[in-house]
C-alpha positions in Angstrom: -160.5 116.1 -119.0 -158.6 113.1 -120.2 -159.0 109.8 -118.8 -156.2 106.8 -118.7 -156.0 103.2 -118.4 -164.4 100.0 -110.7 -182.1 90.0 -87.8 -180.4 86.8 -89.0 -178.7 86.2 -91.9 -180.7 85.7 -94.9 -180.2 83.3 -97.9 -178.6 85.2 -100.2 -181.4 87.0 -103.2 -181.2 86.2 -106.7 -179.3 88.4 -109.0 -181.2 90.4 -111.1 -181.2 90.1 -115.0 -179.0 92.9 -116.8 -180.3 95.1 -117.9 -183.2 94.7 -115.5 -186.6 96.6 -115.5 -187.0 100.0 -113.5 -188.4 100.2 -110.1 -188.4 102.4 -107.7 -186.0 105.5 -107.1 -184.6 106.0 -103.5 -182.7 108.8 -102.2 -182.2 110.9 -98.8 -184.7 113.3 -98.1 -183.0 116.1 -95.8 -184.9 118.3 -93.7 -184.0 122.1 -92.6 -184.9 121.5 -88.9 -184.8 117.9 -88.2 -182.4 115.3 -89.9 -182.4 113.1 -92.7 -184.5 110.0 -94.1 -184.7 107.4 -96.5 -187.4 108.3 -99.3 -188.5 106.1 -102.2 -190.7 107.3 -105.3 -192.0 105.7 -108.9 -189.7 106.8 -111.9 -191.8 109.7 -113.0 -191.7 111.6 -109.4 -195.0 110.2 -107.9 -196.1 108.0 -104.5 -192.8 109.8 -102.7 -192.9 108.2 -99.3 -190.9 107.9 -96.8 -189.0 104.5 -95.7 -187.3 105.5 -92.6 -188.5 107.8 -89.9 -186.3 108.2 -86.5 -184.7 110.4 -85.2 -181.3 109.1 -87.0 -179.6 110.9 -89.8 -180.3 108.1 -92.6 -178.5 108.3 -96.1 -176.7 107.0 -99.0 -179.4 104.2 -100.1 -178.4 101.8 -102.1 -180.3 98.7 -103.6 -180.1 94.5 -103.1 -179.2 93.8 -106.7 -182.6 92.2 -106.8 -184.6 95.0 -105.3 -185.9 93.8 -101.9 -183.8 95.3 -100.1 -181.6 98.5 -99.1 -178.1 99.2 -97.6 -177.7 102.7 -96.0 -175.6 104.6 -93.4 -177.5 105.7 -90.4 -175.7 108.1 -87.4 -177.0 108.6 -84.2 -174.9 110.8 -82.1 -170.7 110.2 -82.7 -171.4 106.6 -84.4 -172.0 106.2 -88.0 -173.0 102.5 -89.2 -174.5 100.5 -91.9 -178.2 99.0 -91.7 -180.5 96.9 -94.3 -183.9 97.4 -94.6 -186.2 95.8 -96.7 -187.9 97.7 -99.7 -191.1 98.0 -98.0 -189.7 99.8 -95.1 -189.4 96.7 -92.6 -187.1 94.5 -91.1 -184.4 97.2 -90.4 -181.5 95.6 -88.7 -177.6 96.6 -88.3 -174.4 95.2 -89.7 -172.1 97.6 -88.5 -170.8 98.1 -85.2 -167.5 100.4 -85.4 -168.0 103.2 -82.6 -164.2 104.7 -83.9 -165.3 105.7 -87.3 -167.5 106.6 -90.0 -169.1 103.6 -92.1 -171.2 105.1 -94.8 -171.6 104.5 -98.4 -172.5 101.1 -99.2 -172.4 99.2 -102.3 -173.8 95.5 -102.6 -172.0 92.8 -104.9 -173.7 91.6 -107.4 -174.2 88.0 -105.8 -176.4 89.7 -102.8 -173.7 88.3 -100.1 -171.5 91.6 -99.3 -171.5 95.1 -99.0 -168.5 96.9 -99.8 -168.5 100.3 -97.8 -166.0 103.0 -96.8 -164.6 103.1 -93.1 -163.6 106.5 -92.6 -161.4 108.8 -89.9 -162.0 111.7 -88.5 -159.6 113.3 -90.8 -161.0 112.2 -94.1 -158.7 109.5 -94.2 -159.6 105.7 -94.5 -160.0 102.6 -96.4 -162.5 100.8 -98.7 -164.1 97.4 -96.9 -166.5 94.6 -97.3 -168.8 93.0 -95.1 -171.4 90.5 -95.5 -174.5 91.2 -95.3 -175.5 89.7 -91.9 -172.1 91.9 -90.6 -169.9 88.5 -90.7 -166.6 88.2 -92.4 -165.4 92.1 -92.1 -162.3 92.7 -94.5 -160.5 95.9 -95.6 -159.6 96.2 -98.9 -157.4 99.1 -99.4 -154.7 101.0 -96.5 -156.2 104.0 -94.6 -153.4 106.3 -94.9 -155.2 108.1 -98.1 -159.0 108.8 -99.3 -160.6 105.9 -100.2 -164.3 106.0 -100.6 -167.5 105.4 -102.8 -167.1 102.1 -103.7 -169.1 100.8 -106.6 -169.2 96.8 -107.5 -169.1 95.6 -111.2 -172.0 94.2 -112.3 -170.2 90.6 -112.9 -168.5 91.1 -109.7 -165.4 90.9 -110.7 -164.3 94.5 -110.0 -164.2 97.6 -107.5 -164.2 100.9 -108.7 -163.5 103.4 -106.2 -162.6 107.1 -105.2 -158.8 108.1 -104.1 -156.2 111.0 -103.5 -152.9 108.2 -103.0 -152.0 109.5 -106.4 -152.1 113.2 -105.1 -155.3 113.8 -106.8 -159.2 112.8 -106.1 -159.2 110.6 -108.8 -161.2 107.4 -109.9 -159.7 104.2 -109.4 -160.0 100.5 -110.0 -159.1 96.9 -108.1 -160.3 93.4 -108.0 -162.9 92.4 -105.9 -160.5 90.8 -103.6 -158.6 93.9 -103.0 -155.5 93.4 -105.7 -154.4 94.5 -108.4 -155.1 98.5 -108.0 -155.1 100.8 -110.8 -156.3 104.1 -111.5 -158.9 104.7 -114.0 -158.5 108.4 -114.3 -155.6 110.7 -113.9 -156.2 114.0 -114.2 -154.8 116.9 -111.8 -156.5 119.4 -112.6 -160.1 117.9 -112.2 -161.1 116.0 -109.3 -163.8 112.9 -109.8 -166.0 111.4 -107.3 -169.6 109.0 -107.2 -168.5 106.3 -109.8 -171.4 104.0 -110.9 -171.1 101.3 -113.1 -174.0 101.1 -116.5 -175.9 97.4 -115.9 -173.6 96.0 -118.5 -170.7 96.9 -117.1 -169.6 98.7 -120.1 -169.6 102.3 -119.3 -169.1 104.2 -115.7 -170.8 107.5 -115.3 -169.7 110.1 -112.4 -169.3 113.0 -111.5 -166.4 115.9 -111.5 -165.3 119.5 -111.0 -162.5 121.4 -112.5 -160.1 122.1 -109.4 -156.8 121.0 -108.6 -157.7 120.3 -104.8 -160.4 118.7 -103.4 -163.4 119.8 -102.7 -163.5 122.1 -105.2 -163.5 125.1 -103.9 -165.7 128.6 -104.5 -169.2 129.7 -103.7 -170.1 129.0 -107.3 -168.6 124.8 -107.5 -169.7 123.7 -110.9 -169.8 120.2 -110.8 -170.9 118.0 -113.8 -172.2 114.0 -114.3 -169.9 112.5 -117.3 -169.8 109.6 -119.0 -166.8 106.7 -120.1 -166.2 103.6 -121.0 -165.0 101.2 -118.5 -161.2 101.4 -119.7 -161.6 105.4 -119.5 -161.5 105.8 -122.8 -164.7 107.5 -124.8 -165.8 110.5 -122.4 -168.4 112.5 -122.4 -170.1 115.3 -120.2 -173.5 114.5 -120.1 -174.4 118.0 -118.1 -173.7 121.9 -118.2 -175.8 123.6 -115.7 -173.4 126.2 -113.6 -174.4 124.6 -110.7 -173.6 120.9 -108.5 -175.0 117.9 -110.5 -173.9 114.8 -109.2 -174.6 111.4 -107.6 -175.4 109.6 -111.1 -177.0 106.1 -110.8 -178.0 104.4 -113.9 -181.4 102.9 -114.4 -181.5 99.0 -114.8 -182.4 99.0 -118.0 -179.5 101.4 -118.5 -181.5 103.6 -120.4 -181.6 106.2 -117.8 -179.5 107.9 -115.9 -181.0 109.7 -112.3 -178.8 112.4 -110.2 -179.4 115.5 -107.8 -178.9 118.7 -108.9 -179.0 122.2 -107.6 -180.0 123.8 -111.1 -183.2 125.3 -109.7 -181.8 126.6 -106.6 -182.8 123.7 -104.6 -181.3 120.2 -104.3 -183.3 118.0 -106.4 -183.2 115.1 -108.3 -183.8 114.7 -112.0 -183.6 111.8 -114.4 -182.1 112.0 -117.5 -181.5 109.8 -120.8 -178.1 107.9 -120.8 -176.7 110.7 -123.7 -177.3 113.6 -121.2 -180.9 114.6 -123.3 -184.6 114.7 -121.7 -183.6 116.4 -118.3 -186.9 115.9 -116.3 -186.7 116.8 -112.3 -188.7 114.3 -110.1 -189.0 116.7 -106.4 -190.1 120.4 -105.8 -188.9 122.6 -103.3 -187.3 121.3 -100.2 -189.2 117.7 -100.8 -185.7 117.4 -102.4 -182.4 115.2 -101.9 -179.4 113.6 -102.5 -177.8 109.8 -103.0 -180.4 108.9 -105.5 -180.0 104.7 -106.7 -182.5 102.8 -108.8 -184.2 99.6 -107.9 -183.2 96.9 -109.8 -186.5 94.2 -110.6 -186.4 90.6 -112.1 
């Protein structure tokens, strides 16, 4: 792979330090014969606990940048939105109200105020937008015509990076936080990139790929992997090689950690690992598993 040259309002939180200290690790718990929830445990795997339970299909977590707080995408019935929720499990309350499409995977700026999020079509199709975070001030930031999805905010704020096919190919893809000045960070046809996340210093971007020149990719046997680059897409490295789906990387706050799901066992799971790819430890067993894994940021 080659890469080339991402209730009522509240005052807005304090940003946290970068690198920041590890909290807690969310991700979406699915269950067999229900739905989905939001789940949160310590680092090492223990005190898992629910922090949603309805009768919605709750996913995609992801945390305030000073921890109180979570984003995620809840769908009941045809409707898909976006809802915060504070870190102990209260004050849930919606910010999204589109009944034509799908808004899911959110992504808050590094400020606290907005949530940058993908409004999607039925077809696949759709564009990247922000909101803030009392659902005020709605604003796309790329067209609709192509895939646009999982955006991911700098940590200075000062960039986008995000997931589109308008090249032809699912590849990774860069603009300014105000929506200019597009660019794409990777370029490669025959591998298709998704889930960028950006290391807490804004240096690196880890994510994940599979070797296809569609996507999904496509097979019984998809081998995706997490990888590693610097911000300009120079410097990559695959950071795992089991023949089976790892993806979803979110990097610790200290940035010494990398967590992600992974189906190595057989079961979706997810595992930490060190920010080179070593000391692969997996945090759920059995169907306790999940997907959408993010890291708490603390002061």
């Amino acid at each position: 792979m080659v890469a080339s040259a991402a209730m009522l309002a509240s005052p807005a939180p304090a940003q946290a330090s970068f690198p920041g200290h590890n909290g807690l690790i969310a991700w979406t718990r699915t269950f067999l014969t229900t739905d989905s929830e939001i789940y949160v445990m310590n680092p090492d795997g223990t005190d898992q606990h629910a922090l949603t339970d309805n009768a919605s299909n709750d996913a995609d977590p992801a945390w305030s940048p000073d921890g109180s707080q979570l984003a995620f995408e809840s769908v009941t019935g045809d409707a898909f939105n976006l809802y915060v929720i504070n870190a102990d499990g209260t004050g849930m309350r919606q910010i999204t109200y589109d009944t034509h499409r799908t808004d899911v995977q959110p992504a808050w700026s590094p400020d606290g105020l907005r949530i940058a999020f993908s409004r999607q079509k039925m077809d696949g199709t759709g564009g990247i937008w922000v909101v803030h975070v009392d659902g005020s001030k709605l604003k796309r930031q790329t067209g609709e015509g192509d895939v646009n999805s999982r955006p991911a905010w700098s940590p200075d704020g000062s960039t986008i990076a995000f997931v589109s096919d308008r090249s032809g190919n699912h590849d990774l893809w860069l603009m300014d936080s105000d929506g200019s000045n597009k660019r794409p960070l990777t370029t490669t046809p025959d591998v298709q990139e998704d889930n960028p996340n950006w290391s807490p210093d804004g240096t690196k971007v880890t994510f994940d790929a599979c070797a296809a020149d569609s996507y999904p990719c496509p097979g019984g046997s998809v081998d995706y992997n997490v990888f590693v680059m610097n911000a300009d897409g120079t410097g990559l490295v695959q950071l795992t090689t089991s023949p089976a789906i790892d993806a979803n990387p979110a990097w610790s706050p200290n940035g010494n950690k990398i967590v992600f799901r992974s189906d190595a066992t057989g079961n979706t799971e997810i595992w930490t690992m060190n920010a080179d790819g070593t000391g692969l430890k997996k945090l759920t067993g059995g169907y306790a598993g999940g997907v959408d894994p993010d890291w708490q940021p603390l002061p």
